[in-house]
C-alpha positions as CSV (number, residue, x, y, z in Angstrom):
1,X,31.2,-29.3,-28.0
2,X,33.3,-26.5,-29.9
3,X,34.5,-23.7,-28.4
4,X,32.9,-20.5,-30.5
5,X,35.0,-17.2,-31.3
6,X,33.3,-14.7,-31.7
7,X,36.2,-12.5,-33.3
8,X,35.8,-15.3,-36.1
9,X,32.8,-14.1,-36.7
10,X,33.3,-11.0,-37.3
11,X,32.3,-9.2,-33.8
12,X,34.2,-6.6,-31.4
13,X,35.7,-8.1,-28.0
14,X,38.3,-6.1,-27.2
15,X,42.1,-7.1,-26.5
16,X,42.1,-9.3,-23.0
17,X,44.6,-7.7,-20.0
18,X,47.6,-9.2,-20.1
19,X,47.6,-12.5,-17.4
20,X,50.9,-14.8,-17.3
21,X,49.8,-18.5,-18.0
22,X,50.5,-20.0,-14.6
23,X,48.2,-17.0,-12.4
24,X,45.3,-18.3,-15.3
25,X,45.8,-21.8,-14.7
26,X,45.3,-21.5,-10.8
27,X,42.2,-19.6,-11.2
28,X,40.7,-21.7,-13.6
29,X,41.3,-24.6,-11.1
30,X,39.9,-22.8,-8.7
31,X,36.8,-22.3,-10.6
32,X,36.0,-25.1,-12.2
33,X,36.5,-27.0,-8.0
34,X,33.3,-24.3,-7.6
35,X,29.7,-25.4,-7.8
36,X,28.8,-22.9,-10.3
37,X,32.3,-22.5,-11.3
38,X,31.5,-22.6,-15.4
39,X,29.4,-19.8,-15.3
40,X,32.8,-18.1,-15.6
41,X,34.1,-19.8,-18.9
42,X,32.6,-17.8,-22.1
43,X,31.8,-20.1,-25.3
44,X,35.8,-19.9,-26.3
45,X,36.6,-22.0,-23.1
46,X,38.2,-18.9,-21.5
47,X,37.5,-17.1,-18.3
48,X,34.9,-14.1,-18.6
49,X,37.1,-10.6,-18.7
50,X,36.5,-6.9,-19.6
51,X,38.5,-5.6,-22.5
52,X,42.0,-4.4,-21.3
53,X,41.0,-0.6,-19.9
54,X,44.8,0.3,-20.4
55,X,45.2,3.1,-23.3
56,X,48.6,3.5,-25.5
57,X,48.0,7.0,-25.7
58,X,47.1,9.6,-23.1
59,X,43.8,11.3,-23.0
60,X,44.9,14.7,-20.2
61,X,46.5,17.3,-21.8
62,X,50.2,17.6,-21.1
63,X,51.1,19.8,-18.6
64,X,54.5,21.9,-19.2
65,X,56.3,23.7,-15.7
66,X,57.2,27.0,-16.0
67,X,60.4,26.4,-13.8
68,X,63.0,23.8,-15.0
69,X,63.7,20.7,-12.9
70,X,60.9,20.3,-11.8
71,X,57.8,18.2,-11.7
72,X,55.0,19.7,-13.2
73,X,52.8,17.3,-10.9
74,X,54.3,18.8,-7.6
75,X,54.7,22.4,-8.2
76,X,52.5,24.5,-6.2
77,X,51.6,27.9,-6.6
78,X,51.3,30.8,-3.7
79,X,48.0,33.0,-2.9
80,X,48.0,35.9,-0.8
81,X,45.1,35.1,1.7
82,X,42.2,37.3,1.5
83,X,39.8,38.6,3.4
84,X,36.1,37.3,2.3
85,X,33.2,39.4,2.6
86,X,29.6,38.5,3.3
87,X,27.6,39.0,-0.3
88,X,24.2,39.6,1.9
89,X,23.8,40.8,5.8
90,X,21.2,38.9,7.8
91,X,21.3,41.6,11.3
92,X,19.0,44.1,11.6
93,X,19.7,47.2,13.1
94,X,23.6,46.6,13.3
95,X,25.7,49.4,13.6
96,X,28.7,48.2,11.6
97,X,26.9,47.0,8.1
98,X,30.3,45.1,6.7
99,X,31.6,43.9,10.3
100,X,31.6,40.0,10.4
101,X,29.2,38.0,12.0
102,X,29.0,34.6,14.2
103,X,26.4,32.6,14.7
104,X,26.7,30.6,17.8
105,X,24.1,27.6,18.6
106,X,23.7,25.8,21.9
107,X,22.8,22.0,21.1
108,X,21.5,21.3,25.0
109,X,20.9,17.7,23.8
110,X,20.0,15.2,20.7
111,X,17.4,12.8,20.1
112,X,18.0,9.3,18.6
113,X,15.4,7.8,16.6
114,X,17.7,4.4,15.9
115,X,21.4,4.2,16.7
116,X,23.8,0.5,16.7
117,X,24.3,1.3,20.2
118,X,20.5,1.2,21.4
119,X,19.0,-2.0,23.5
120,X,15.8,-3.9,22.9
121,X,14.1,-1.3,25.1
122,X,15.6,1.6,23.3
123,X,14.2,0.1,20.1
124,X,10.4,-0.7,21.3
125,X,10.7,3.3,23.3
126,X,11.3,4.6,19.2
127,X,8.8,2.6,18.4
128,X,6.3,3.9,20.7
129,X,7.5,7.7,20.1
130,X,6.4,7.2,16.6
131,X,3.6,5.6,16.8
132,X,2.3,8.5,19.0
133,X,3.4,11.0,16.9
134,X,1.1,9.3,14.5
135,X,-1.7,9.6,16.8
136,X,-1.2,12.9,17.9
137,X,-1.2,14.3,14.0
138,X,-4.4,12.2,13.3
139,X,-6.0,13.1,16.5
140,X,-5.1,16.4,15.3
141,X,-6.2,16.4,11.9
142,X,-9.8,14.7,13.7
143,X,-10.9,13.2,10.1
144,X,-13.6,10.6,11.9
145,X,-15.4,13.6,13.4
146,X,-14.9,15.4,10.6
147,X,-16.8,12.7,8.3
148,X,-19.0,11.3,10.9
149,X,-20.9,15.1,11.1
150,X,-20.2,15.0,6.8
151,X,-22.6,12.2,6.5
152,X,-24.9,13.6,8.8
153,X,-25.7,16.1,7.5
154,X,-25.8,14.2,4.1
155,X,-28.8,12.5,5.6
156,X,-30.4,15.0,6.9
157,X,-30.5,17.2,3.8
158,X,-31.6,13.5,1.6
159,X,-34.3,13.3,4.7
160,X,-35.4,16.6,3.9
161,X,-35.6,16.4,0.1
162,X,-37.5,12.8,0.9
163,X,-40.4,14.5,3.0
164,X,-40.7,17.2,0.4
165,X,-41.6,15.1,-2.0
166,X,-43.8,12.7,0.1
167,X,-45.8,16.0,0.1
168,X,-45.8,16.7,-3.4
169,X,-43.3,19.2,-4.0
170,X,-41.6,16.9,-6.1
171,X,-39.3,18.5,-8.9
172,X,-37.8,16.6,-11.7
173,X,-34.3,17.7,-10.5
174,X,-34.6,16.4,-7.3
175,X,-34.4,12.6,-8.4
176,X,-31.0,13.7,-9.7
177,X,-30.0,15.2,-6.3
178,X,-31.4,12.3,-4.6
179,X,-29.1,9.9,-6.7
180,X,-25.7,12.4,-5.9
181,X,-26.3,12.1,-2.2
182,X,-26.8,8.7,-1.8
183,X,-24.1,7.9,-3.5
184,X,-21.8,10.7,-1.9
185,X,-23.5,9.1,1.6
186,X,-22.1,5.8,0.5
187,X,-18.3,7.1,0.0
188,X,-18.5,9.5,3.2
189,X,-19.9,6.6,5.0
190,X,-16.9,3.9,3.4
191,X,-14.3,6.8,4.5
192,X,-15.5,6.9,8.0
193,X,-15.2,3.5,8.6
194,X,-11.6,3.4,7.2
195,X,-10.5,6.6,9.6
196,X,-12.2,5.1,12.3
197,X,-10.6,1.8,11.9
198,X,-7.3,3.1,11.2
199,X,-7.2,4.8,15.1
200,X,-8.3,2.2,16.3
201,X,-5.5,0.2,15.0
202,X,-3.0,2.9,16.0
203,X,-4.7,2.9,19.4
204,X,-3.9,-1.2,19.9
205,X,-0.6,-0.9,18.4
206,X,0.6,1.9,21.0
207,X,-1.3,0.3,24.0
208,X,0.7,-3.1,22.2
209,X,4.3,-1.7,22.3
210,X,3.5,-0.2,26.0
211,X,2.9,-3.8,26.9
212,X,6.1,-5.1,25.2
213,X,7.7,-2.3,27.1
214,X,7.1,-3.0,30.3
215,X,6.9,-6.8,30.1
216,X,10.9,-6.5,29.4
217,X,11.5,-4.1,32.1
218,X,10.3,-6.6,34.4
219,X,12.2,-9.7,32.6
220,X,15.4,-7.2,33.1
221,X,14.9,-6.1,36.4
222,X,15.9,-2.1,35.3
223,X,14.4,0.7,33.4
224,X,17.0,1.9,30.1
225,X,14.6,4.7,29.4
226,X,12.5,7.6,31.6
227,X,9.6,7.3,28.7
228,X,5.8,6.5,30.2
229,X,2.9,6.2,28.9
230,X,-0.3,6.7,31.0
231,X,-4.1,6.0,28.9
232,X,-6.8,8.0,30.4
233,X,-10.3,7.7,30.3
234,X,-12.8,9.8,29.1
235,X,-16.3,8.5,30.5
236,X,-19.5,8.8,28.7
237,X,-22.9,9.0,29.0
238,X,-24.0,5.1,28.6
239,X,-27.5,6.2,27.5
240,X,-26.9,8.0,25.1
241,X,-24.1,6.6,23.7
242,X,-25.9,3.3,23.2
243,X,-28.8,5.4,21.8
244,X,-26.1,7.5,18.9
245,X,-24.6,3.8,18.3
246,X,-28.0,1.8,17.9
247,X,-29.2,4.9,15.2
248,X,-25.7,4.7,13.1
249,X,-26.2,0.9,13.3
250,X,-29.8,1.1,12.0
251,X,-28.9,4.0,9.5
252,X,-26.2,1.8,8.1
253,X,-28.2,-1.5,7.4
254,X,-31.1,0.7,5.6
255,X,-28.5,2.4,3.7
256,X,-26.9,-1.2,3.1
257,X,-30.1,-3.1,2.6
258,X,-31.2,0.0,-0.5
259,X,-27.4,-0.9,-2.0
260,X,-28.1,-4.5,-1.9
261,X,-31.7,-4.1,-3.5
262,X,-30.4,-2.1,-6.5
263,X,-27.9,-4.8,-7.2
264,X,-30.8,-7.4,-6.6
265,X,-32.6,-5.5,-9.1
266,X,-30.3,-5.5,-11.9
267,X,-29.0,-9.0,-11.1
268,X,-32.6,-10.1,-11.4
269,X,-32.9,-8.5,-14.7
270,X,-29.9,-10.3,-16.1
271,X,-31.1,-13.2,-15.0
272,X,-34.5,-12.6,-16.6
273,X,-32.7,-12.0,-20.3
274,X,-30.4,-14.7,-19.7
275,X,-33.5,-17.0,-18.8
276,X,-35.6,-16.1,-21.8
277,X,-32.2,-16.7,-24.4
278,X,-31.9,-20.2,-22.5
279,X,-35.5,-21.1,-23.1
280,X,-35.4,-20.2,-26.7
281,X,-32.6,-22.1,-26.9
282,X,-34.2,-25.0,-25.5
283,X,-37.4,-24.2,-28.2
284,X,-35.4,-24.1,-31.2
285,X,-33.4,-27.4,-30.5
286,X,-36.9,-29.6,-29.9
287,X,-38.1,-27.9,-33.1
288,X,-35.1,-29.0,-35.1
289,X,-35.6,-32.1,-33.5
290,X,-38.7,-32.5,-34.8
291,X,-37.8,-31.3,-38.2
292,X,-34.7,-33.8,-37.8
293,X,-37.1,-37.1,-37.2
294,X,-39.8,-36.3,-39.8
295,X,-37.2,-36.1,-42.5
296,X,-35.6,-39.5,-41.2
297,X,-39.9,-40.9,-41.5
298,X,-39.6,-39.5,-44.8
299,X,-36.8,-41.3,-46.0
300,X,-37.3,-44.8,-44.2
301,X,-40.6,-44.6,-46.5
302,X,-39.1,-43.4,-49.7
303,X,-35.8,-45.7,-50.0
304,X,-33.3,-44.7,-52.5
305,X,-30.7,-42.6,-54.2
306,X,-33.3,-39.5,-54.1
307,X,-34.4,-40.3,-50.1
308,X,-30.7,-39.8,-49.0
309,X,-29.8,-36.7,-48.3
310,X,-26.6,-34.9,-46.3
311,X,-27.4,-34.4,-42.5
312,X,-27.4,-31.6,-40.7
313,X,-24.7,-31.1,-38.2
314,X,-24.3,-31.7,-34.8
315,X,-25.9,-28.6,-32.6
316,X,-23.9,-26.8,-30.4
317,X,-22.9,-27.4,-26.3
318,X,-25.9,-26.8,-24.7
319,X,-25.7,-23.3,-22.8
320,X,-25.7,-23.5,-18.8
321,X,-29.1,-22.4,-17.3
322,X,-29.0,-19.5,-15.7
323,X,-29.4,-19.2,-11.6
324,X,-31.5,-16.6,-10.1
325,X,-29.8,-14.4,-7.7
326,X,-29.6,-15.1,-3.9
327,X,-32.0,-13.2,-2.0
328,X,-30.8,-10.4,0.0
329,X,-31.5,-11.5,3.8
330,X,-31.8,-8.6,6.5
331,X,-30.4,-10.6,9.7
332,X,-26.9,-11.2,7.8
333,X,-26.5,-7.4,6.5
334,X,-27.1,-7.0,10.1
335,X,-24.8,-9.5,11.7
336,X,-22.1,-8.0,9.0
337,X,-22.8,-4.8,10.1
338,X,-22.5,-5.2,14.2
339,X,-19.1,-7.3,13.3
340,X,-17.8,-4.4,11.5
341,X,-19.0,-1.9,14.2
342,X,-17.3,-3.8,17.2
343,X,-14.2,-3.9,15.3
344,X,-13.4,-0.6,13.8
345,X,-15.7,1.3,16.8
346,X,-15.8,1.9,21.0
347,X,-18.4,-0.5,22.0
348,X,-21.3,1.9,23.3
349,X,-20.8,2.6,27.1
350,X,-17.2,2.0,26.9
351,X,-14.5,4.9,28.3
352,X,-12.8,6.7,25.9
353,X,-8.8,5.9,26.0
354,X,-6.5,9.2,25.4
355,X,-2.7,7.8,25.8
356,X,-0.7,10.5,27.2
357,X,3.1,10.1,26.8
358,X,5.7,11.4,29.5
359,X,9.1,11.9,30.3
360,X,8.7,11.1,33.8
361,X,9.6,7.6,34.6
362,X,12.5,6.9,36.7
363,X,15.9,5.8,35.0
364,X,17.7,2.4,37.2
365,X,20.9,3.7,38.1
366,X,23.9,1.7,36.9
367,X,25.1,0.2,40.6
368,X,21.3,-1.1,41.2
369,X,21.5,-3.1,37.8
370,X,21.8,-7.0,38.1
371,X,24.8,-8.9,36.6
């Protein structure tokens, strides 16, 4: 292999740093003893290096000393000190307008979110303290209520314009109304469920780090930290709750079951088109077939130069015949929908958790601590 240089050919490299031959020779060796040590070599066979960053010439502007002997470098130069003066006054009401100020601000105490210092129960307390700082913005921000009343009132108002037109106060418009709200229900109803899932997630994740928490307090035999967290229950009324959750459930798989019908619908009518393109298909390939085997019983009877003729080429792969759409099936819409529901939602009956979190847990002091 030849080495290649590129000044040869006629491009820029720069001139190299000067490097005395037996320094070069030690590094090279040192290089090639690597695994990946020829990465290092360029195509002339030397080692890799930025041109030489030393300039002949200076690029400052001198700088001349007004006194003689010496350095210009290490003169200095003497300011009176002055007295600076606020450009704006932030007291009210002061009697002395240009007087000078101090503010003076009492830290009583920081908090530590993550510091080298912390233990394994430091960390998981963080942890916690921002998970429920999570909970306590979305609790307060209450976007499940807040799209659980949306959408119904969303279906009471498509109810409404439903029974109007049952009695014959139908208006043109209102099918275009009728088509906005059900699809607005459908994205009001796809945000709930997201909202709803995501506290609960938050919920299990908090109750999951408390768990973590105390587990290792017990495995240590001390308490680092005074943080507790205590869940309280909210009971509610069993009958009714199981009534509200049975509706939504039932609301839902209508609402689902009307979704899966349009798609049904239109999947049936591809099917349909597909179907009736296979099928003539299918007739124009036994037509030319026939064609095909009355012109080969025309020439078996008429033999000769005028019988033969070229023949046709071959047809085409034959097309895939198309499947009808499965049939949408109300017991699995339902089973998918009660799966969701005890996933993302309080089963009905169930006590509403609210974690509370406290300073009030008691600290080990240091001579009770096992070694």
């Amino acid at each position: 292999m030849q080495p290649r240089y590129l000044e040869d050919e006629g491009l820029y490299t720069g001139e190299r740093p000067a490097v005395s031959l037996p320094n070069q020779n030690i590094m090279e060796n040192r290089l090639l003893q690597q695994e990946q040590g020829k990465t290092w070599f360029g195509d002339d066979g030397k080692i890799l290096a930025l041109p030489n960053p030393v300039k002949q010439s200076c690029t400052r502007p001198p700088i001349f000393s007004v006194e003689e002997g010496k350095e210009p470098e290490l003169e200095t130069l003497y300011r009176k000190a002055m007295k600076t003066m606020p450009a704006t006054q932030y007291m009210v009401g002061s009697g002395d307008p240009a007087g000078q100020f101090q503010l003076d601000v009492d830290i009583s105490g920081l908090i530590f979110t993550h510091h080298p210092c912390f233990s394994r129960e430091h960390v998981l307390v963080a942890k916690l303290a921002q998970l429920y700082d999570q909970h306590l913005l979305r609790r307060q921000r209450n976007l499940s209520k807040l799209l659980t009343d949306k959408l119904h009132a969303l279906r009471n108002a498509l109810h409404s314009i439903l029974g109007a037109s049952e009695m014959g106060a139908f208006h043109p418009v209102a099918q275009q109304t009728i088509t906005e709200y059900v699809l607005e229900i459908r994205e009001t109803r796809r945000l709930r469920d997201t909202e709803q899932e995501r506290d609960r997630v938050l919920l299990k994740a908090i109750v999951k780090v408390w768990k973590e928490i105390k587990c290792l307090r017990d495995f240590q035999k001390y308490t680092n930290t005074p943080l507790k967290l205590c869940l309280r229950k909210e009971e509610v009324d069993q009958q009714m709750d199981e009534k509200a959750y049975e509706e939504e459930i039932q609301a839902e798989i209508a609402e689902l079951m009307e979704e899966y019908l349009e798609e049904y619908e239109k999947k049936m009518q591809d099917y349909k088109t597909g179907l009736q393109e296979w099928k003539a298909w299918k007739s124009a390939q036994k037509s030319r077939k026939g064609k095909k085997k009355k012109k080969k019983k025309e020439r078996s009877s008429s033999p000769g130069p005028e019988g033969e003729e070229m023949e046709e080429p071959e047809c085409l792969e034959e097309p895939a015949k198309p499947l009808p759409p499965p049939v949408v099936d109300r017991l699995e819409v339902e089973q998918q929908v009660r799966g969701k529901a005890a996933n993302i939602r309080r089963r009905p009956g169930e006590p509403a958790l609210i974690p509370e979190l406290s300073l009030t847990g008691n600290i080990t002091p240091t001579e009770l601590c096992p070694r």
